[in-house]
PDB file as gemmi writes it, atoms N, CA and C in Angstrom:
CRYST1    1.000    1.000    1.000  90.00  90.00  90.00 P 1                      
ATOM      1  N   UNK A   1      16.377  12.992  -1.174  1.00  0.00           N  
ATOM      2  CA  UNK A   1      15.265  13.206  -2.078  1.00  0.00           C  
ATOM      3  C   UNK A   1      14.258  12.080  -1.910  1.00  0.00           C  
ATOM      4  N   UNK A   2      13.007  12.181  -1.927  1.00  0.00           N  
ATOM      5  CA  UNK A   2      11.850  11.213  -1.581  1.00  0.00           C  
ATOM      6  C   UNK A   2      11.779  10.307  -3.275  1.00  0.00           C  
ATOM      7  N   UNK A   3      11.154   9.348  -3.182  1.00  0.00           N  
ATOM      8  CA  UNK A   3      11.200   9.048  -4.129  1.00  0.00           C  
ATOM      9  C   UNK A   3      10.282   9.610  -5.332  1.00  0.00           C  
ATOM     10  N   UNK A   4      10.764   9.382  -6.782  1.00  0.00           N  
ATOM     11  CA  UNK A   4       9.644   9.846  -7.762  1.00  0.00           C  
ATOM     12  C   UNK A   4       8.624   9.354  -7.983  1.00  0.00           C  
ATOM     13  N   UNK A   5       7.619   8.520  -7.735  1.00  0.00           N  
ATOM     14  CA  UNK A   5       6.723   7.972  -7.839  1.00  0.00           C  
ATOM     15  C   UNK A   5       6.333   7.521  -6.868  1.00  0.00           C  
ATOM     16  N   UNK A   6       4.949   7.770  -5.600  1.00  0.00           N  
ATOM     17  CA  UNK A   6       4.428   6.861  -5.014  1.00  0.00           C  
ATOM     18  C   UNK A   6       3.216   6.439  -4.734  1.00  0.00           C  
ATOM     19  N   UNK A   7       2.858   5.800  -4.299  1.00  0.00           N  
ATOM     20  CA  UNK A   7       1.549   5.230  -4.235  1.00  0.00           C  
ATOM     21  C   UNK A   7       1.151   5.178  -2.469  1.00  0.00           C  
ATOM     22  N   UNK A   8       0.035   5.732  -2.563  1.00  0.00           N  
ATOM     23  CA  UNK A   8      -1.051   5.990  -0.974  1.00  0.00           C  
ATOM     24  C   UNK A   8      -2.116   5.647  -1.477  1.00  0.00           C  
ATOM     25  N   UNK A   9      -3.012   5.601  -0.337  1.00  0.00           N  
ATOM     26  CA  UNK A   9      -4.578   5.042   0.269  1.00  0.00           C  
ATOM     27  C   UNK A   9      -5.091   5.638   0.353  1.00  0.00           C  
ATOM     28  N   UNK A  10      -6.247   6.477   0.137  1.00  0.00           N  
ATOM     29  CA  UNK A  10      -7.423   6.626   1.160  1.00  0.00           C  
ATOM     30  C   UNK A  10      -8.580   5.864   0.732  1.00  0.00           C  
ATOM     31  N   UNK A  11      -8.732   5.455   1.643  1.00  0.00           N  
ATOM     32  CA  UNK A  11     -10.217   3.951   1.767  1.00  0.00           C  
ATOM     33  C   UNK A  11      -9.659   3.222   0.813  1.00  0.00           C  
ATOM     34  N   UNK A  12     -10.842   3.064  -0.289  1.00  0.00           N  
ATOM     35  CA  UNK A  12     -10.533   2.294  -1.063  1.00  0.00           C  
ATOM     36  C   UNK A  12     -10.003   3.041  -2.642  1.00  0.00           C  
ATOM     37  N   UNK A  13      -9.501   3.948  -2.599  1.00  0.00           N  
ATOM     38  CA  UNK A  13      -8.356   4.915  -3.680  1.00  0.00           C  
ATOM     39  C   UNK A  13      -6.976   4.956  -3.798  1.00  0.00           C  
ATOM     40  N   UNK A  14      -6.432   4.315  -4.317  1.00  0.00           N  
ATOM     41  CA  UNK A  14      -5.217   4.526  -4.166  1.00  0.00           C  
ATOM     42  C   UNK A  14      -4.348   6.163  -5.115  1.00  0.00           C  
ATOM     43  N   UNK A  15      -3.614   6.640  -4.765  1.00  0.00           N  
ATOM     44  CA  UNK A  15      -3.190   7.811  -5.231  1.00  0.00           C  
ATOM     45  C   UNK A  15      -1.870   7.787  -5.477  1.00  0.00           C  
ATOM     46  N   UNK A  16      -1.215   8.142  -6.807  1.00  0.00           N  
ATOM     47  CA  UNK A  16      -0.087   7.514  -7.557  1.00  0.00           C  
ATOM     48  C   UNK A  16       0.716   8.722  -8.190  1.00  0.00           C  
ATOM     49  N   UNK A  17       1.615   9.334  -7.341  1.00  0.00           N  
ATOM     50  CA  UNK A  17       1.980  10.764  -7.385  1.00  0.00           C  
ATOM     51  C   UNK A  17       3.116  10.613  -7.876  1.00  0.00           C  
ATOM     52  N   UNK A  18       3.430  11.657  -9.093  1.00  0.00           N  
ATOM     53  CA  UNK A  18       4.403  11.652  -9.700  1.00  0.00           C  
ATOM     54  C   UNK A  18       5.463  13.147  -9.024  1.00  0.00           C  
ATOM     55  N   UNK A  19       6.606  13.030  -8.464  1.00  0.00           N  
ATOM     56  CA  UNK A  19       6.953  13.870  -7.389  1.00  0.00           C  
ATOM     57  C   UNK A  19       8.825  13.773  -8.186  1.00  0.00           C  
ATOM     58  N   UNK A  20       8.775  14.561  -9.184  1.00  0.00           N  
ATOM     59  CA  UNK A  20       9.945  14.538 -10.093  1.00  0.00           C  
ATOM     60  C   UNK A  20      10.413  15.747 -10.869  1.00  0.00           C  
ATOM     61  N   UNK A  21      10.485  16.914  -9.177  1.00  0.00           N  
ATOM     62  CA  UNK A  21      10.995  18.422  -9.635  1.00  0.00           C  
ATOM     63  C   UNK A  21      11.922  18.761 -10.438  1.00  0.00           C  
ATOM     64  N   UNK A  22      12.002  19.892 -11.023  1.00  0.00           N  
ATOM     65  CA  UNK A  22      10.737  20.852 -11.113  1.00  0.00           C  
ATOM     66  C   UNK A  22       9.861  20.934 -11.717  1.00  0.00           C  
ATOM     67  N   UNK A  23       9.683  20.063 -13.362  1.00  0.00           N  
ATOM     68  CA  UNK A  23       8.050  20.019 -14.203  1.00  0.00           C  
ATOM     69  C   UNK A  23       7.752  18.177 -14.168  1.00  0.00           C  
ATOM     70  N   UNK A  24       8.154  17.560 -13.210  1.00  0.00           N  
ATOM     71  CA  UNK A  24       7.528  16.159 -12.953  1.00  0.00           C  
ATOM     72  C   UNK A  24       7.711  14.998 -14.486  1.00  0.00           C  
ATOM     73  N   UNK A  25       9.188  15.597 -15.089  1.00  0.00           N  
ATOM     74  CA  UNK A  25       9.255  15.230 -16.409  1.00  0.00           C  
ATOM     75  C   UNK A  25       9.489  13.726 -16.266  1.00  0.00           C  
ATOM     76  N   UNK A  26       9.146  12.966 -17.375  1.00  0.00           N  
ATOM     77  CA  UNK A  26       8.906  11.703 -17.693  1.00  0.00           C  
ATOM     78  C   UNK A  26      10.557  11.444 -17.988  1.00  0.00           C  
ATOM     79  N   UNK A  27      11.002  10.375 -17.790  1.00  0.00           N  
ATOM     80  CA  UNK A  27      11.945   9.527 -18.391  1.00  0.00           C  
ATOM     81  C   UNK A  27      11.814   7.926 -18.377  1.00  0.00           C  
ATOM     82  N   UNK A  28      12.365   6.892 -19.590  1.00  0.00           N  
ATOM     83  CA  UNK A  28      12.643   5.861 -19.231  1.00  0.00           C  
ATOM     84  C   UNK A  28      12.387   4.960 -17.656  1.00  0.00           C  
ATOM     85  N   UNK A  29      13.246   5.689 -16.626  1.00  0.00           N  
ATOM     86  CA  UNK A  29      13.001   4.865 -15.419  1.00  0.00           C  
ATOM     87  C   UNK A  29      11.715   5.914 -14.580  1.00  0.00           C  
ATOM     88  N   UNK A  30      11.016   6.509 -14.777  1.00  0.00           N  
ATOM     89  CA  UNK A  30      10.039   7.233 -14.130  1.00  0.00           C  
ATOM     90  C   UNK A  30       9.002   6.733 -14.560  1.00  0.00           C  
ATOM     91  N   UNK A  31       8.715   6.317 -16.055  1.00  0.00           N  
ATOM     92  CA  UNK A  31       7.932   4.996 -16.582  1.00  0.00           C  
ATOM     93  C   UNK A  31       8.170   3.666 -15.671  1.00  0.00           C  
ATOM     94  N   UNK A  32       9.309   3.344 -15.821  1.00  0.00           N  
ATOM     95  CA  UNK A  32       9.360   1.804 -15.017  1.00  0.00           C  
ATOM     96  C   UNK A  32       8.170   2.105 -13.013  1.00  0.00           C  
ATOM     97  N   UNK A  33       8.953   3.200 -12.349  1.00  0.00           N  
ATOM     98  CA  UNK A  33       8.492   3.522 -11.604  1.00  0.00           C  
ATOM     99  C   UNK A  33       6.601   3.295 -11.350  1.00  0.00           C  
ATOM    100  N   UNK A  34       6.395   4.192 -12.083  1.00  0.00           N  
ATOM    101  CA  UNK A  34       4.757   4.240 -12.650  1.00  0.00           C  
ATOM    102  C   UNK A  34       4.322   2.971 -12.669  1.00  0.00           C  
ATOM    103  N   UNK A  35       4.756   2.089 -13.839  1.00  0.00           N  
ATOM    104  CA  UNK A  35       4.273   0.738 -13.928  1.00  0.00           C  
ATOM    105  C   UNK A  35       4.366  -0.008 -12.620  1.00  0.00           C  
ATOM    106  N   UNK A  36       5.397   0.012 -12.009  1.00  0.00           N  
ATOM    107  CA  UNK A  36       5.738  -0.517 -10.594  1.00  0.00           C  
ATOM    108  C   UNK A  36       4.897  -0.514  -9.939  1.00  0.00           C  
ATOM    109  N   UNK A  37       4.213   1.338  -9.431  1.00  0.00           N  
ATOM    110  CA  UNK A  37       2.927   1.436  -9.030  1.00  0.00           C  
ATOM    111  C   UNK A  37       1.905   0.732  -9.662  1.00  0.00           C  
ATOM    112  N   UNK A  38       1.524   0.776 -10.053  1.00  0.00           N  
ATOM    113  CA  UNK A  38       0.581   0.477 -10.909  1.00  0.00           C  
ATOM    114  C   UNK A  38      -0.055  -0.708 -10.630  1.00  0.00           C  
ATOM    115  N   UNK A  39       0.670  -1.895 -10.851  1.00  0.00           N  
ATOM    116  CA  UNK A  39       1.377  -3.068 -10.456  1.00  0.00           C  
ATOM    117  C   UNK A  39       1.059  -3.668  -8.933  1.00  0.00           C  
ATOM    118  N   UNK A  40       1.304  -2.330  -8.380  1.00  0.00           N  
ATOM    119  CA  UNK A  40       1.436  -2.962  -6.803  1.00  0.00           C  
ATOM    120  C   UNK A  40      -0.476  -2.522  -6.594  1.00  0.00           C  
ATOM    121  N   UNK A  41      -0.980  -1.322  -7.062  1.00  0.00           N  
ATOM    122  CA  UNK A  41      -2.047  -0.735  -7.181  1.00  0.00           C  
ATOM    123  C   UNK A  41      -3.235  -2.442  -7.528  1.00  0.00           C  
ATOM    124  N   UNK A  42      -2.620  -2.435  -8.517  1.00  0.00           N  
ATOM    125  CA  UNK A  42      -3.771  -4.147  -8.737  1.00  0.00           C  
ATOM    126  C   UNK A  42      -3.503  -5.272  -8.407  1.00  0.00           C  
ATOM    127  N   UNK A  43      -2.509  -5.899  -7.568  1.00  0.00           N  
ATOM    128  CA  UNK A  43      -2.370  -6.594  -6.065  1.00  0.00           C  
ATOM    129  C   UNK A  43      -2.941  -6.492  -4.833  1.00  0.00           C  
ATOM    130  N   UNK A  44      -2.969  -4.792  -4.931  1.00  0.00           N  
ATOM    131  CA  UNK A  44      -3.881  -4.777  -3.570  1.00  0.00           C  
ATOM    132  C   UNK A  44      -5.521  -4.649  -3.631  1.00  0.00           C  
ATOM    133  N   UNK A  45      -5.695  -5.892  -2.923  1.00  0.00           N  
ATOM    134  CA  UNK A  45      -7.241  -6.063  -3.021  1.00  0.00           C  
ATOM    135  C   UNK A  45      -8.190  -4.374  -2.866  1.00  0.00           C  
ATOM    136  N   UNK A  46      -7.744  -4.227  -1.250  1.00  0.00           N  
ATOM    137  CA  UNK A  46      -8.669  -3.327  -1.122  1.00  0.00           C  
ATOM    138  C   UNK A  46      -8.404  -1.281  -1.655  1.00  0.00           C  
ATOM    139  N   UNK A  47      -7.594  -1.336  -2.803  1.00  0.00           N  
ATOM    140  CA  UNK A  47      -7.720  -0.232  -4.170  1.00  0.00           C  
ATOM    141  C   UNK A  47      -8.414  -0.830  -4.906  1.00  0.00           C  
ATOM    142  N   UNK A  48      -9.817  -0.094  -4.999  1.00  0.00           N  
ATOM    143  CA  UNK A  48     -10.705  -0.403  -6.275  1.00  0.00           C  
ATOM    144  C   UNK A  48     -10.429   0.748  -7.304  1.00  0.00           C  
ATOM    145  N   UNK A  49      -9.686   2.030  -7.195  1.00  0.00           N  
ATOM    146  CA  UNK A  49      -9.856   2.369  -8.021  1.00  0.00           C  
ATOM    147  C   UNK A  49      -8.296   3.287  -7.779  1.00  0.00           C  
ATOM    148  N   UNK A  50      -8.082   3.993  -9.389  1.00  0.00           N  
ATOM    149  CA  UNK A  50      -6.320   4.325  -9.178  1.00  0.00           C  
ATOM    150  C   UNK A  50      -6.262   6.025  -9.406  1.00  0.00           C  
ATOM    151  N   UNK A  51      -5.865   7.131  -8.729  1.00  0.00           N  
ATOM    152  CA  UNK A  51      -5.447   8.354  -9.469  1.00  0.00           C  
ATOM    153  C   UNK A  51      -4.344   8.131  -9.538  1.00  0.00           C  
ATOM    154  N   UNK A  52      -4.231   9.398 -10.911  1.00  0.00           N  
ATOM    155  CA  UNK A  52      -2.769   9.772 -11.158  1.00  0.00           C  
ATOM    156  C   UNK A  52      -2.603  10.863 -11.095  1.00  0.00           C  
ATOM    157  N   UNK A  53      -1.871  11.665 -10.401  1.00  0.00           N  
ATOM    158  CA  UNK A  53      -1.378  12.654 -10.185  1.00  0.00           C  
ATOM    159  C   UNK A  53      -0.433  13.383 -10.123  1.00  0.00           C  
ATOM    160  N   UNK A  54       0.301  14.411 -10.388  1.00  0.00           N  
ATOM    161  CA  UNK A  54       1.468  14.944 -10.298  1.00  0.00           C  
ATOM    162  C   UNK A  54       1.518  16.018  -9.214  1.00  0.00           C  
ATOM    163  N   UNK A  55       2.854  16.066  -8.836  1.00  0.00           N  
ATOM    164  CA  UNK A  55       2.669  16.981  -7.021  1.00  0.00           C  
ATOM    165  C   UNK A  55       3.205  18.813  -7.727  1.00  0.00           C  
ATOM    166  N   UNK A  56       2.546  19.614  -7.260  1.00  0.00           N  
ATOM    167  CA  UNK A  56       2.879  20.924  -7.003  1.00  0.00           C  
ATOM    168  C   UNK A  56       2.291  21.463  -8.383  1.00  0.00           C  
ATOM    169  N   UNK A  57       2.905  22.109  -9.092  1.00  0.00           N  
ATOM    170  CA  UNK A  57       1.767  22.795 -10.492  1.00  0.00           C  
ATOM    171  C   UNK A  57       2.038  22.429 -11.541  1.00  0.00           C  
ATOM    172  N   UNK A  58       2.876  20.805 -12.118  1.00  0.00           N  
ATOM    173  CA  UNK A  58       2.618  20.179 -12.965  1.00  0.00           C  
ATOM    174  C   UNK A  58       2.131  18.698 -13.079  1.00  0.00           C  
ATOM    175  N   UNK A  59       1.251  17.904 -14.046  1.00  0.00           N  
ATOM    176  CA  UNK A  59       0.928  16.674 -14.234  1.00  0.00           C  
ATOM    177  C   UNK A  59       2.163  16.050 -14.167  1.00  0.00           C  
ATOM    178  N   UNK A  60       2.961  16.101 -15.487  1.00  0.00           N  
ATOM    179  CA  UNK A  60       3.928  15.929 -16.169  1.00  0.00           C  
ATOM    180  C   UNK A  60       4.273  16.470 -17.197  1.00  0.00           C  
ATOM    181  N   UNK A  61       5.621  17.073 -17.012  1.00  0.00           N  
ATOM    182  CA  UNK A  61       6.236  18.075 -18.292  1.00  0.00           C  
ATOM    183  C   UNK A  61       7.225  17.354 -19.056  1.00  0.00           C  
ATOM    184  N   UNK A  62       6.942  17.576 -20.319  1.00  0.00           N  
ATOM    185  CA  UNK A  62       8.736  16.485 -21.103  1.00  0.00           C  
ATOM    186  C   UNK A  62       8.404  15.401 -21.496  1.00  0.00           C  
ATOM    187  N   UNK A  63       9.313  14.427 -21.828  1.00  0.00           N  
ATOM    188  CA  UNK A  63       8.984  13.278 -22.134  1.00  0.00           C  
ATOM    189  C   UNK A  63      10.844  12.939 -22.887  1.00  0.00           C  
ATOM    190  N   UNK A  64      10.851  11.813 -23.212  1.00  0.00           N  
ATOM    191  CA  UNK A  64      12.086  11.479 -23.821  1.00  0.00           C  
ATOM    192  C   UNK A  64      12.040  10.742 -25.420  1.00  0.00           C  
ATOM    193  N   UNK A  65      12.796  10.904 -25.781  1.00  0.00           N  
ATOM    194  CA  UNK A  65      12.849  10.114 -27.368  1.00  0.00           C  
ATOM    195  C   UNK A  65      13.731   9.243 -27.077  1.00  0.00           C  
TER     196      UNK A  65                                                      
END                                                                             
């Protein structure tokens, strides 16, 4: 399995895909993930700017209590 969260380039965009079949649902460590990105997203000089995205036909479904 690829991982749930990653982060790509184009130029200066970085793109921060949430890839966590089948509705891209949120948990505890899929948060940590995110932030991780995130993180690495404003270290790198040349990302001026961040999407977030989710892969195939959801953002993100769910969430946890």
């Amino acid at each position: 399995m690829s991982d749930p969260v990653t982060l790509t380039r184009e130029r200066e965009i970085g793109i921060l895909t949430i890839d966590n079949p089948p509705v891209n649902a949120f948990s505890p460590e899929m948060l940590a993930e995110v932030v991780s990105c995130v993180r690495a997203a404003e270290d790198a000089a040349e990302i001026k700017a961040l999407v977030l995205t989710g892969r195939d036909r959801f953002f993100s479904a769910g969430g946890w209590n």
